[in-house]
C-alpha positions as CSV (number, residue, x, y, z in Angstrom):
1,X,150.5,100.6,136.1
2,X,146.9,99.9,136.9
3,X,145.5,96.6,137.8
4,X,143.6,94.9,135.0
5,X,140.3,93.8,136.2
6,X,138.5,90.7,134.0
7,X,135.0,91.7,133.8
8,X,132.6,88.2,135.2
9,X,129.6,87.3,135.2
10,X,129.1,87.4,138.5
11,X,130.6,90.7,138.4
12,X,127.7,92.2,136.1
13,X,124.8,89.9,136.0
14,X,123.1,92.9,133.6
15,X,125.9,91.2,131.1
16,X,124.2,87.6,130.7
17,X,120.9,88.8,129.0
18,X,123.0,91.1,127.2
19,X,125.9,88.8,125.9
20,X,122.8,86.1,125.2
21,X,121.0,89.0,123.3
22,X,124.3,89.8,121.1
23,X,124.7,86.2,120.1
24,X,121.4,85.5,118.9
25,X,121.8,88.5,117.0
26,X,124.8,87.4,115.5
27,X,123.7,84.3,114.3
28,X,120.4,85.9,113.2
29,X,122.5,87.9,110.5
30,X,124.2,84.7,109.8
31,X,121.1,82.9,109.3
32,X,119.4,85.7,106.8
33,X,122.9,85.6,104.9
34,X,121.4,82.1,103.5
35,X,117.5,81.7,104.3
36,X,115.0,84.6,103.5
37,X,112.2,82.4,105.0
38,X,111.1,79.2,106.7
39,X,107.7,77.7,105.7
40,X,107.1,75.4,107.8
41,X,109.8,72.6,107.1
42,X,110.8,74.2,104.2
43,X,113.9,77.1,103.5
44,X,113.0,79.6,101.2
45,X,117.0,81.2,100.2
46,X,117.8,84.2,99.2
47,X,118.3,82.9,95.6
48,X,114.6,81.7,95.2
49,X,113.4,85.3,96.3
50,X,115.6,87.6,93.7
51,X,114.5,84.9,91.1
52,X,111.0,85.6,92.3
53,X,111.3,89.4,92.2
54,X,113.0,89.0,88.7
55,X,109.8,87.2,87.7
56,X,107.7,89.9,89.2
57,X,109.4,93.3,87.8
58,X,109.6,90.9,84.2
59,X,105.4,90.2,84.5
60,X,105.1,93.6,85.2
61,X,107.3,95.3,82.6
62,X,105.5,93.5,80.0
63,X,102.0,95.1,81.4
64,X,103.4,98.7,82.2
65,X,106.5,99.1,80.1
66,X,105.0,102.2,78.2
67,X,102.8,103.4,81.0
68,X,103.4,106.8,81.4
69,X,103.8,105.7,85.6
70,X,106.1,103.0,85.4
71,X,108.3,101.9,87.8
72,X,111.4,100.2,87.5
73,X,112.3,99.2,90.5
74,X,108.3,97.7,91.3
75,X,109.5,94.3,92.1
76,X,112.1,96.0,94.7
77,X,109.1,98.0,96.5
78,X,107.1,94.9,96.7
79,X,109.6,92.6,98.5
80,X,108.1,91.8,101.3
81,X,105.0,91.0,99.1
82,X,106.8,88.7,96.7
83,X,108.6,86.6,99.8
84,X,105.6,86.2,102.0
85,X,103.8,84.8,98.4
86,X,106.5,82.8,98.3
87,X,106.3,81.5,101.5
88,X,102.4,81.0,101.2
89,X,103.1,79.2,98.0
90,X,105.1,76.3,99.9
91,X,101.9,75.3,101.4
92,X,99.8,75.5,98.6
93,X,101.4,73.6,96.7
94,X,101.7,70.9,99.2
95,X,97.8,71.0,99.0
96,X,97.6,70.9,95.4
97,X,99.8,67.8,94.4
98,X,97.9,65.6,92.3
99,X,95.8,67.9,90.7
100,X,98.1,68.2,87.6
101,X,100.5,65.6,86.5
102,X,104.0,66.1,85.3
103,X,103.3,65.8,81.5
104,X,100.1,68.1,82.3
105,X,102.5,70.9,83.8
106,X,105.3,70.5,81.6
107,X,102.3,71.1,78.4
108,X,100.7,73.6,80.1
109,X,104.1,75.8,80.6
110,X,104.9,75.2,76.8
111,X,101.9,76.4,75.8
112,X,102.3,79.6,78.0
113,X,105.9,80.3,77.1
114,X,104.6,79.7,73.5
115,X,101.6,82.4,74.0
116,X,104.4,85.2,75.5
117,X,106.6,84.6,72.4
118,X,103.9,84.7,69.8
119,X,101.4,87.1,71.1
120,X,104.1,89.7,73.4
121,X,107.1,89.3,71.4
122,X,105.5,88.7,67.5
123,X,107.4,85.3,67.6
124,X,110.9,87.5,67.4
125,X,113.0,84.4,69.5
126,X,115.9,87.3,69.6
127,X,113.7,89.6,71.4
128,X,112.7,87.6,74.0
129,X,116.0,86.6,75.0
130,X,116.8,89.8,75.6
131,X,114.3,90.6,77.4
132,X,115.2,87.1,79.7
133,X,118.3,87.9,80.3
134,X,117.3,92.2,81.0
135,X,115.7,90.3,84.0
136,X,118.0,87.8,84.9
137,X,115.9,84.9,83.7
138,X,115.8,81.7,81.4
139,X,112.8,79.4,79.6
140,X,113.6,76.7,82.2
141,X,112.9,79.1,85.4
142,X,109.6,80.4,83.5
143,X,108.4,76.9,82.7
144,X,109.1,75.8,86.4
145,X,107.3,79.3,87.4
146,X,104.5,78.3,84.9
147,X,103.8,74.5,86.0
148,X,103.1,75.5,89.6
149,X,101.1,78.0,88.1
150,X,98.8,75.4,86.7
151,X,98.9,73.1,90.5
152,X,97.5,77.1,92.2
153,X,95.0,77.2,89.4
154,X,93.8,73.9,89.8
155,X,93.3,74.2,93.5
156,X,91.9,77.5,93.4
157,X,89.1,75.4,90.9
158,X,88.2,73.4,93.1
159,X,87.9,75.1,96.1
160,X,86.0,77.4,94.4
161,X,84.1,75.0,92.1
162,X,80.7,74.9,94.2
163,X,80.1,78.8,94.2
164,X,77.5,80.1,92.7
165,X,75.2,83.4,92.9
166,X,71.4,83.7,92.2
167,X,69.8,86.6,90.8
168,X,68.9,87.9,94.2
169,X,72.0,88.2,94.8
170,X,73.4,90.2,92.1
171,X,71.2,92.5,92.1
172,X,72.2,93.1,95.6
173,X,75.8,93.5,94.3
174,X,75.0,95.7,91.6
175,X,73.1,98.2,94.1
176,X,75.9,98.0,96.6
177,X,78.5,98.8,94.0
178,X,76.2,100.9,91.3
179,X,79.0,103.9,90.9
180,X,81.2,101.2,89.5
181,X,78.6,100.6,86.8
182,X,78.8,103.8,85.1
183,X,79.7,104.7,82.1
184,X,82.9,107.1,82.2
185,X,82.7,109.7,79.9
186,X,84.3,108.6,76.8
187,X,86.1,110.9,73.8
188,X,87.0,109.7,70.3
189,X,89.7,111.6,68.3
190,X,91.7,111.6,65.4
191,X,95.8,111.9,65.6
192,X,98.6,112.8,63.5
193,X,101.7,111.8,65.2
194,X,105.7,112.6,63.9
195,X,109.5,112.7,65.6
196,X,110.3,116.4,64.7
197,X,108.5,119.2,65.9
198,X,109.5,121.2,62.7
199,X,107.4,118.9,60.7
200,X,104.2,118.6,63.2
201,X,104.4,122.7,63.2
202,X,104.3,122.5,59.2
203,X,101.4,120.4,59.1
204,X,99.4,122.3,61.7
205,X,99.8,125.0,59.8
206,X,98.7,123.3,56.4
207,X,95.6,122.1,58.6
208,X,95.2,125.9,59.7
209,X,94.9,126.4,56.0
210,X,92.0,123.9,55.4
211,X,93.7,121.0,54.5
212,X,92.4,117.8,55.0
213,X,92.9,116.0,58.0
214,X,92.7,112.7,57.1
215,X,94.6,112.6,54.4
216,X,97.4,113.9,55.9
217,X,97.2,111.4,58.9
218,X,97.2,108.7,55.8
219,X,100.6,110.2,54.7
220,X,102.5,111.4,57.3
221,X,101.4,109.7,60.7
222,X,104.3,107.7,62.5
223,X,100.8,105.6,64.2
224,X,100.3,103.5,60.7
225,X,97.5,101.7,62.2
226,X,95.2,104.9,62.5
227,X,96.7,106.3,60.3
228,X,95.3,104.2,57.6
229,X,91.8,105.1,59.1
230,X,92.6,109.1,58.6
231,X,94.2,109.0,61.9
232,X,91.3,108.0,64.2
233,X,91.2,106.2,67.7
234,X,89.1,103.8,69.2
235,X,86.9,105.6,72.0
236,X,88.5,106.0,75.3
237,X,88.0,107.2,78.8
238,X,90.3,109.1,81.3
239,X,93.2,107.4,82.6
240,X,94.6,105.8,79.3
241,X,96.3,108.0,77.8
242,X,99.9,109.6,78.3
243,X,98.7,112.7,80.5
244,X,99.7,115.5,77.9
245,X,98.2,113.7,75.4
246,X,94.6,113.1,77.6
247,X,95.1,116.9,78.9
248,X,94.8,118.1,75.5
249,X,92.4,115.6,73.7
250,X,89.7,115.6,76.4
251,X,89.9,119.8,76.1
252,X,88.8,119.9,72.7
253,X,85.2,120.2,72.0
254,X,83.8,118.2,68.5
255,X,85.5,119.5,65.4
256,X,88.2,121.4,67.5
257,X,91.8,121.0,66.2
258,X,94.5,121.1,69.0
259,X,98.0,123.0,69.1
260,X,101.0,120.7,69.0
261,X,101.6,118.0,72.2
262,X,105.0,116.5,72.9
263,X,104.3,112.4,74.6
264,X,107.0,109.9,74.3
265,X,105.9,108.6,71.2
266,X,106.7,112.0,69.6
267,X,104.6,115.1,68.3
268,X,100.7,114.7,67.9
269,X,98.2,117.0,66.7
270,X,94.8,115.9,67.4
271,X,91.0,116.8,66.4
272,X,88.3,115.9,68.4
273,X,85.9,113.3,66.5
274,X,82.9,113.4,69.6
275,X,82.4,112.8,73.2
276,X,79.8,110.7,74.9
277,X,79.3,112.2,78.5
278,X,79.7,109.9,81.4
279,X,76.2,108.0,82.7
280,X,74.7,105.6,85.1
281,X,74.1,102.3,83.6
282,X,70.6,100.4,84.6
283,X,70.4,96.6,86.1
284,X,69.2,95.1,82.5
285,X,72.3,97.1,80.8
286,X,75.2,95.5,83.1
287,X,73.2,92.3,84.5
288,X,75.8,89.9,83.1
289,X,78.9,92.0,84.2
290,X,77.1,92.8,87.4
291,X,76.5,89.0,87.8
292,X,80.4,87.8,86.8
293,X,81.8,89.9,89.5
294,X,79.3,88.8,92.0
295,X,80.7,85.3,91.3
296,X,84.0,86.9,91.9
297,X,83.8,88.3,94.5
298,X,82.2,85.4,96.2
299,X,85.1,83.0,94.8
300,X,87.7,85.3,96.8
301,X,86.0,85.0,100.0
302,X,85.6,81.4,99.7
303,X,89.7,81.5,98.0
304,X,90.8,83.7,101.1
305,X,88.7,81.8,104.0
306,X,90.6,78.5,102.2
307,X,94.2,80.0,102.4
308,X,93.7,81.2,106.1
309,X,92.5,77.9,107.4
310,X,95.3,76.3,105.5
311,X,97.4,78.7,106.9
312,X,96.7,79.2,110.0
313,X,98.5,76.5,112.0
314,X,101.3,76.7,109.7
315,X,104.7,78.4,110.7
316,X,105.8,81.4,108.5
317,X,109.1,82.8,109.5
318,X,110.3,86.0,107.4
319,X,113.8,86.6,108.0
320,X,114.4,89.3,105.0
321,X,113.1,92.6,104.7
């Protein structure tokens, strides 16, 4: 039999930096089993960032939901995102105690969960429960999510309270950023939308035939609120629309009636109404919107300069991808 040689230290020295390098390793993994991130003092766990990114993907499903580029799975992509916020968050909230106090917050997130259930959910209490628990979520996590809300508001008032922005200044930021002034070019159509295909086919046809437009949006249109105005949209630009949908309407020149277009609402036919090509908008047209995003923009510098002195002798440690 062979002799068994122990391996040593002394034997290898290449095996000390290597050995040392394998246990920090290991208790690295052990460490990000139970802290995402350190903020200073402060642990953030893994269980404080997933209910972060449930709040995230909830916030946004309520926004994009019925987007036609939706993505399930946005809270997911934006990880790193959400736990360096959170991290962030530690120490602005350590700046803004005092600025709210406890019965402020606690009002403040009542009236906010109150606004979601009457204005997102038409008060249906049922509903959003559901939707609560499609995310992993309760009132209680939303009206701790909310209070802090109002301490990050209130700080970001009064950092920001002092700015202002004279005319000479606007102007300046409405020649800098005059493409963003213009007018898109904007349609405005009527609709007829139904579930079957078989049905949108007979009606194109009766429309083929000279019937009347409206009238038939009034009595068979699945969209009951243009429908009661002969089927007619509000005015809209590129961009807001389901692409088939857009495709189609913005092809149609005034009067024109277009074939059958399959969205996920169903089967539309549409006729263009009229078309207001896109144009530049003067100084005097856009001097209050010019002027409210000069303020803005002014507020984020000041906002961002704030956060990176606050932050910038403060320890962030991310530990999770």
């Amino acid at each position: 039999m062979g002799k068994f040689s122990r391996l040593t230290a002394r034997d290898k020295p290449w095996l000390i930096p290597l050995v040392a390098l394998l246990v920090l390793i290991a208790v690295f993994l052990i460490i990000s089993s139970q802290v995402a991130a350190f903020a200073g003092g402060k642990i953030i766990t893994p269980a404080e960032l997933e209910q972060r990114l449930n709040i995230v993907q909830f916030s946004y499903d309520l926004q994009f939901g019925q987007t036609p580029n939706y993505q399930p799975d946005f809270a997911r992509q934006n990880r790193r995102q959400a736990l360096n916020q959170l991290a962030e968050e530690h120490f602005l909230l350590e700046a803004a105690q005092g600025l709210a106090t406890a019965e402020e917050q606690v009002e403040y997130a009542a009236q906010l969960l109150d606004w979601l259930k009457s204005n997102l959910f038409q008060g249906d209490a049922d509903s959003f429960q559901a939707t609560l628990a499609k995310h992993n979520l309760d009132e209680a996590t939303l009206s701790a999510y909310f209070a802090n809300n109002l301490l990050l508001t209130r700080l970001h008032e009064q950092v920001t309270a002092e700015i202002t922005v004279d005319e000479d200044e606007t102007k300046a930021y409405y020649e800098e950023h005059k493409a963003s002034f213009s007018q898109p070019e904007l349609i405005k159509v009527a609709h007829i939308l139904v579930a079957e295909k078989a049905e949108a086919e007979a009606l194109l046809e009766q429309l083929q035939q000279g019937a009347d437009f409206a009238l038939l949006a009034k009595q068979h249109s699945l969209d009951t609120e243009s429908a009661a105005y002969g089927g007619t949209l509000q005015w809209f630009s590129r961009g807001q629309m389901e692409p088939a949908f857009e495709e189609a309407a913005f092809a149609l020149e005034p009067g024109q009636i277009s074939p059958i277009i399959a969205t996920s609402h169903g089967y539309h036919i549409v006729r263009a109404e009229g078309r207001d090509p896109a144009k530049e908008q003067t100084y005097e047209q856009v001097a209050k919107q010019a002027h409210e995003r000069a303020l803005a923009t002014k507020q984020d510098t000041a906002w961002n300069a704030f956060r990176q002195q606050l932050l910038e002798r403060k320890l962030i440690l991310l530990l999770t991808r």
